[in-house]
KOLVOLUM-654601 format. One record per residue (C-alpha): residue number from 1; x, y, z; residue in three letters; chain. Coordinates in steps of 0.1 Angstrom, whole numbers. Each point is the difference from the previous one (the first is absolute). Layout:
! residues N
+-----+-------+-------+-------+-----+---+
:   k :     X :     Y :     Z :   r : c :
+-----+-------+-------+-------+-----+---+
: NUM :     X :     Y :     Z : ala : A :
...
+-----+-------+-------+-------+-----+---+
This chain:
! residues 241
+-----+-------+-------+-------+-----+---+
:   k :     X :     Y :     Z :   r : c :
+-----+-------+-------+-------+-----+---+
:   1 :   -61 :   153 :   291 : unk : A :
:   2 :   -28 :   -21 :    16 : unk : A :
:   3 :     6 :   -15 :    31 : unk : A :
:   4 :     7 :   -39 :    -3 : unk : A :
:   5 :   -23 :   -24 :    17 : unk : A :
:   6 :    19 :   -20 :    32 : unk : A :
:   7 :     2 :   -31 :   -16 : unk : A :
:   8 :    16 :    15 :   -31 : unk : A :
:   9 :    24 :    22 :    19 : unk : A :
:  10 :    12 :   -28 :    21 : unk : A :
:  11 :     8 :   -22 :   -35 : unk : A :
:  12 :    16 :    25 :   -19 : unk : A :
:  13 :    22 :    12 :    33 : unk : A :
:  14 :     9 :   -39 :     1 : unk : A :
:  15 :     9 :   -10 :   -32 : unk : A :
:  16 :    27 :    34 :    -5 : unk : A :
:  17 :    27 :   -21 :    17 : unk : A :
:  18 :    -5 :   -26 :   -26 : unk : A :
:  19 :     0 :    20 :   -30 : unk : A :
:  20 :   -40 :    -5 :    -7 : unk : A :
:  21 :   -27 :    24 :    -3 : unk : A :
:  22 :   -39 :     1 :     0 : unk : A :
:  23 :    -6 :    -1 :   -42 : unk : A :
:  24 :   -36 :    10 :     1 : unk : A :
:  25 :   -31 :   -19 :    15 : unk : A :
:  26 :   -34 :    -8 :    -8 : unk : A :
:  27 :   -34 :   -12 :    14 : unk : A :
:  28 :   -11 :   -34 :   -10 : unk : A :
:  29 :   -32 :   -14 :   -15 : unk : A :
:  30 :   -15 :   -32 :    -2 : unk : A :
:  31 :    17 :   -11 :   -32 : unk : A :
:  32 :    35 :     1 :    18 : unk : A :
:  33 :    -7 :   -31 :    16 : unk : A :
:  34 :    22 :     6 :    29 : unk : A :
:  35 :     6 :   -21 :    31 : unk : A :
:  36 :   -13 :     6 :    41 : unk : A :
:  37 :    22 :    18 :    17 : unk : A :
:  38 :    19 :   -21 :    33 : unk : A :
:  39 :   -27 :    15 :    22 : unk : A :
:  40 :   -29 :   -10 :   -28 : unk : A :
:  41 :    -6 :    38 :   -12 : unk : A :
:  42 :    -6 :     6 :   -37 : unk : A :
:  43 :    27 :    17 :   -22 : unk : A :
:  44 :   -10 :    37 :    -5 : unk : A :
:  45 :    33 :    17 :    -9 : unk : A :
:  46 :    28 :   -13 :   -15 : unk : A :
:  47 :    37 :    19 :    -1 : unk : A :
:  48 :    21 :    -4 :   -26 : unk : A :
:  49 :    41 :    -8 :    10 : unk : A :
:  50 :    28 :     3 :   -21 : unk : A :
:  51 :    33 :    16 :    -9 : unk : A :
:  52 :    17 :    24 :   -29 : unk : A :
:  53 :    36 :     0 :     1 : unk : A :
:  54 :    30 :   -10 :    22 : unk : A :
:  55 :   -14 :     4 :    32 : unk : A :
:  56 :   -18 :   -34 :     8 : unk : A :
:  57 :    31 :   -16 :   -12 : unk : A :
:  58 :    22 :    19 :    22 : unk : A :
:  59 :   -19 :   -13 :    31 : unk : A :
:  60 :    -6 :   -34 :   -13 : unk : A :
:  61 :    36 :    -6 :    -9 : unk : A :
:  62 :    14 :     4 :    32 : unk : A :
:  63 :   -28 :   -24 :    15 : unk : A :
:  64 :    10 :   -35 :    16 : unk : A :
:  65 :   -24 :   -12 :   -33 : unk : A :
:  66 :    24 :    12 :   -21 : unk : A :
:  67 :    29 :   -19 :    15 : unk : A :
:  68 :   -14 :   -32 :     7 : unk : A :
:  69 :    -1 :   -17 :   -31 : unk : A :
:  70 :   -38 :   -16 :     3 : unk : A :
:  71 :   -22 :     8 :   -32 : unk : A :
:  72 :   -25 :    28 :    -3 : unk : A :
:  73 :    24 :    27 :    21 : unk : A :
:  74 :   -21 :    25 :    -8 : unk : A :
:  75 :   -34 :   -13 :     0 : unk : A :
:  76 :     9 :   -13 :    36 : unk : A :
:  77 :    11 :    33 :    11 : unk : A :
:  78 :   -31 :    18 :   -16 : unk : A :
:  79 :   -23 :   -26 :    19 : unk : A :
:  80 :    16 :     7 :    32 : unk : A :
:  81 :     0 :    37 :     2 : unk : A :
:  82 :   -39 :     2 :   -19 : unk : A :
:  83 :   -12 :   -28 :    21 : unk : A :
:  84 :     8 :    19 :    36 : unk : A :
:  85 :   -11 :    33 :   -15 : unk : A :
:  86 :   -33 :   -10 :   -14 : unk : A :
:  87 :    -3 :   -20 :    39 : unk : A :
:  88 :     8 :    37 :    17 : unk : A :
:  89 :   -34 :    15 :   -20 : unk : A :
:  90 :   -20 :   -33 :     1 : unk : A :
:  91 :    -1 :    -5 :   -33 : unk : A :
:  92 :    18 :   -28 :   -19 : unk : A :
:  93 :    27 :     2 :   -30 : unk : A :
:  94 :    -2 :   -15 :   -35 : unk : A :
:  95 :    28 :    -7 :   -22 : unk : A :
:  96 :     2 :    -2 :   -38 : unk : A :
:  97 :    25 :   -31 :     6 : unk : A :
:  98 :   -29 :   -19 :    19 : unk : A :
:  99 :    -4 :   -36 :   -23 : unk : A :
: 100 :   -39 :    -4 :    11 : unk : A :
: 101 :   -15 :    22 :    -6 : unk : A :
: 102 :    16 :    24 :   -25 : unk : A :
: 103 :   -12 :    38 :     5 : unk : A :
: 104 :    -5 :    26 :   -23 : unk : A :
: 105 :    26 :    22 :     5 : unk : A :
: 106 :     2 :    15 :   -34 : unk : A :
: 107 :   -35 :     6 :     2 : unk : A :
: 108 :     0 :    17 :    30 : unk : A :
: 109 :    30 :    21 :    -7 : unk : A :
: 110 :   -24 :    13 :   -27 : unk : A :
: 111 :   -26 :    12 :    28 : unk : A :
: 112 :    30 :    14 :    19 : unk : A :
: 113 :    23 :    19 :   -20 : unk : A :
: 114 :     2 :    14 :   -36 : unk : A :
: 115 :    19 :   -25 :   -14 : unk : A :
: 116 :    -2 :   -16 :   -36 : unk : A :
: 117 :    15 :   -31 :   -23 : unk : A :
: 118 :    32 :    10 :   -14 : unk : A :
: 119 :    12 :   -17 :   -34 : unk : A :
: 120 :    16 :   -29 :    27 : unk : A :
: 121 :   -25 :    -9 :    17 : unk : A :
: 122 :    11 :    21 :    29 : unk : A :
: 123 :   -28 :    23 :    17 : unk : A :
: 124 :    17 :    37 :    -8 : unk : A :
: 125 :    -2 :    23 :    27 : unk : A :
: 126 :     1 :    39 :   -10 : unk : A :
: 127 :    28 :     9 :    28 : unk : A :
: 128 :    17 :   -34 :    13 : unk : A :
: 129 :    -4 :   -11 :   -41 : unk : A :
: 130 :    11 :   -43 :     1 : unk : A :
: 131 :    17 :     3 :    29 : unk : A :
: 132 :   -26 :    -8 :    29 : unk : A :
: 133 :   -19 :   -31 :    13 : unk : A :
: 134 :   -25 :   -12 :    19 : unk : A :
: 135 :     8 :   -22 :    29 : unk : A :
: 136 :   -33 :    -6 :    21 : unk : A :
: 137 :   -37 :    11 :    11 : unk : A :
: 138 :   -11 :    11 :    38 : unk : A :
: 139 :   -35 :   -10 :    -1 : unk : A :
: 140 :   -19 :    22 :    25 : unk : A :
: 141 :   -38 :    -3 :    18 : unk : A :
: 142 :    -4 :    36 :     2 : unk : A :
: 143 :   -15 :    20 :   -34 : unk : A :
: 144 :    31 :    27 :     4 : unk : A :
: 145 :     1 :    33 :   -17 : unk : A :
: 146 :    21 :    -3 :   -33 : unk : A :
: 147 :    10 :    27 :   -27 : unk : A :
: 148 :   -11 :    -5 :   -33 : unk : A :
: 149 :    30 :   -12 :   -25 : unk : A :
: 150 :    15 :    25 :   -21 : unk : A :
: 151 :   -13 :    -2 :   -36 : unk : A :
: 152 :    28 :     2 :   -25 : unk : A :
: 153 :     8 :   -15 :   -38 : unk : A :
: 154 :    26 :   -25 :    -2 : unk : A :
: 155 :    35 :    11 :    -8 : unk : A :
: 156 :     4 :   -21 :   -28 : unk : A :
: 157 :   -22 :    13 :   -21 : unk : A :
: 158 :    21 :    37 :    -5 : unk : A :
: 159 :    28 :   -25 :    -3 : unk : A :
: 160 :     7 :     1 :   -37 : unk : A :
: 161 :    35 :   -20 :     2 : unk : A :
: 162 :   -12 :   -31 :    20 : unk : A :
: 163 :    38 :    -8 :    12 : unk : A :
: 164 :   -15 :   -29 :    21 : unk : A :
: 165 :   -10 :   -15 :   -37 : unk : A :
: 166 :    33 :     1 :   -14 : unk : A :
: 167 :    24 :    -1 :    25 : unk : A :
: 168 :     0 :   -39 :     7 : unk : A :
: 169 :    33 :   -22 :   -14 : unk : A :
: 170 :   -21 :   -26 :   -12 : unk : A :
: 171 :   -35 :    18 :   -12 : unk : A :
: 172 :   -17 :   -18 :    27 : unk : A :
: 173 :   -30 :    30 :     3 : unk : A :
: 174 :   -22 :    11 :   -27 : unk : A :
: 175 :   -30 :    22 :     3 : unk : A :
: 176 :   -24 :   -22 :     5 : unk : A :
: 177 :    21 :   -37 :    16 : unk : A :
: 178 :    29 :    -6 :    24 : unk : A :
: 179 :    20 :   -35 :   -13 : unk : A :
: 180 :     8 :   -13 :    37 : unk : A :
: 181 :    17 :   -28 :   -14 : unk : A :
: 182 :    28 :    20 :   -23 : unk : A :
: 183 :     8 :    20 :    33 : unk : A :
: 184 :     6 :   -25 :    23 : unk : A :
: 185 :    25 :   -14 :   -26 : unk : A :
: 186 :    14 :    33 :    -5 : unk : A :
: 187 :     8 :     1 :    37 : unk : A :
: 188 :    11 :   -35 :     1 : unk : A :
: 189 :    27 :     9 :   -19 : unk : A :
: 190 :    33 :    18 :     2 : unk : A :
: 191 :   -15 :    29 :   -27 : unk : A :
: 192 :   -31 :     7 :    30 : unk : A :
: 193 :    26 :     3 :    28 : unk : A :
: 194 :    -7 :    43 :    -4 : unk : A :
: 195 :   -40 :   -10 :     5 : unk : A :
: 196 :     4 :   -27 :    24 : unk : A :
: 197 :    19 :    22 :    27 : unk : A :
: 198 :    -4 :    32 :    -4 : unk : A :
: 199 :   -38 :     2 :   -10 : unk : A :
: 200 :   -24 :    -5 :   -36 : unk : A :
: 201 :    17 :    25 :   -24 : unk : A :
: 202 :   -35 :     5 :   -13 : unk : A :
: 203 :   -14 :    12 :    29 : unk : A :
: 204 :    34 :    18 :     8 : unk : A :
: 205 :    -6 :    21 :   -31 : unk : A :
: 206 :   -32 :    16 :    10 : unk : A :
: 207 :     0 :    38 :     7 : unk : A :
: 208 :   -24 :     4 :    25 : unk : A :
: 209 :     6 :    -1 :    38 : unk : A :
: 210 :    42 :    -3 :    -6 : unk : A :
: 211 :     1 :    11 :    33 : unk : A :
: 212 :   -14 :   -31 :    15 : unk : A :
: 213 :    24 :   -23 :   -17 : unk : A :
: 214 :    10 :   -31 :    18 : unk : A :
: 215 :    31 :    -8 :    19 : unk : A :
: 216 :    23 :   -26 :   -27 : unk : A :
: 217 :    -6 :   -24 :    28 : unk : A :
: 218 :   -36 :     2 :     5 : unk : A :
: 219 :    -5 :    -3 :   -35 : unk : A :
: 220 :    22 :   -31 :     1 : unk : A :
: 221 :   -17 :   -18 :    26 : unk : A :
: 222 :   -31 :     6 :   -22 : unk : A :
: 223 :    10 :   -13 :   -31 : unk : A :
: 224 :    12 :   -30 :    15 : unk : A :
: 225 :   -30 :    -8 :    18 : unk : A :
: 226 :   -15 :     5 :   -33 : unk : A :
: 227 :    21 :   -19 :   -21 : unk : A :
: 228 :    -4 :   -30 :    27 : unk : A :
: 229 :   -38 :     4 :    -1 : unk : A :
: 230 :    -5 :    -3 :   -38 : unk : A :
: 231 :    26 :   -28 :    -4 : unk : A :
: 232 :   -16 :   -17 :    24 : unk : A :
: 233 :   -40 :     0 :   -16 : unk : A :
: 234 :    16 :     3 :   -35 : unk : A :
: 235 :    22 :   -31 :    -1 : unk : A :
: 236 :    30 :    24 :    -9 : unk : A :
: 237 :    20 :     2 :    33 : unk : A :
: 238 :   -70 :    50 :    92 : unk : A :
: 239 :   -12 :    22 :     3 : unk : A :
: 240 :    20 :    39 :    -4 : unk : A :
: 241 :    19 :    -5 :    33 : unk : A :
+-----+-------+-------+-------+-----+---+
């Protein structure tokens, strides 16, 4: 295996603790439109942060943003550990949370990883399957080396049974919509208290990456962020933590 650059070394030895990796990177062009770096320098490589499985939440959970009750818990925390870590490299962190602007994250996962649509509206990934995220971008001056993604077909498409399709209580995905607004119902009521706190039984009933399943509690804390974020645009009742 290829030696990693400094910088890159030094990110991925500092997000372990936390339960992050490096997802994949990529060099930028023109048409990404990004910001100076703090010292002025143009963007040239941008690193990819996020999470599969338990592990962020066991770090996070035990974190005084856990505990004390102000919103966004774990945006906060995410801000404070990528902020300090991008600082230690000189580079500078974006967040997929940030208001103004928005960044492309789904886009850039696309340059970073193999990862493809699923039937929710979830980017699949061939080992983590729905259970991973992405939680910021370390923007960095220096063009680093990066290996070329993987190139693989979506698992989804040698899925003939499409359990995510079928497994919802109230039909909420088809193959080609999601009905937001018959969900947040669902969960709103006694019938949804299964999906509300202990995780989406659609995206419970995938196959791939079982492994990586959430903690009940993580997948909790995420469905009720959720359910507070539609019913708060929709009418019905922030961002994902």
């Amino acid at each position: 295996m290829p030696m990693l650059h400094p910088a890159h070394a030094a990110i991925s030895q500092a997000l372990a603790p936390l339960g992050l990796s490096v997802r994949g990177g990529f060099h930028t062009d023109s048409a990404d439109a990004l910001p100076p770096l703090p010292k002025g320098q143009a963007a040239s490589t941008v690193l990819l942060v996020g999470n599969a499985g338990p592990h962020m939440w066991k770090a996070f959970s035990s974190s005084a943003h856990a505990q004390d009750g102000a919103p966004h818990p774990l945006n906060r925390w995410t801000r404070q550990h990528l902020d300090a870590i991008a600082n230690t490299v000189g580079g500078m962190a974006l967040y997929p949370f940030d208001a103004t602007p928005t960044w492309p994250f789904q886009q850039w996962a696309a340059r970073c990883e193999p990862v493809h649509p699923s039937p929710l509206g979830l980017f699949i990934h061939p080992e983590y399957g729905l259970w991973h995220a992405y939680r910021a971008a370390i923007v960095l001056a220096e063009p680093i080396d990066l290996p070329a993604p993987p190139i693989t077909a979506s698992p989804c498409q040698t899925c003939t049974d499409r359990p995510c399709l079928s497994r919802c209580p109230v039909g909420a995905f088809s193959a080609s919509s999601y009905d937001v607004p018959t969900c947040a119902r669902h969960l709103q009521s006694p019938a949804g208290a299964d999906c509300l706190q202990g995780g989406c039984l659609a995206r419970r009933a995938c196959p791939v990456g079982a492994d990586y399943q959430q903690l009940p509690a993580q997948n909790a804390f995420h469905m009720r962020a959720f359910l507070k974020a539609v019913t708060a645009t929709s009418g019905l009742l922030d961002s994902t933590g």
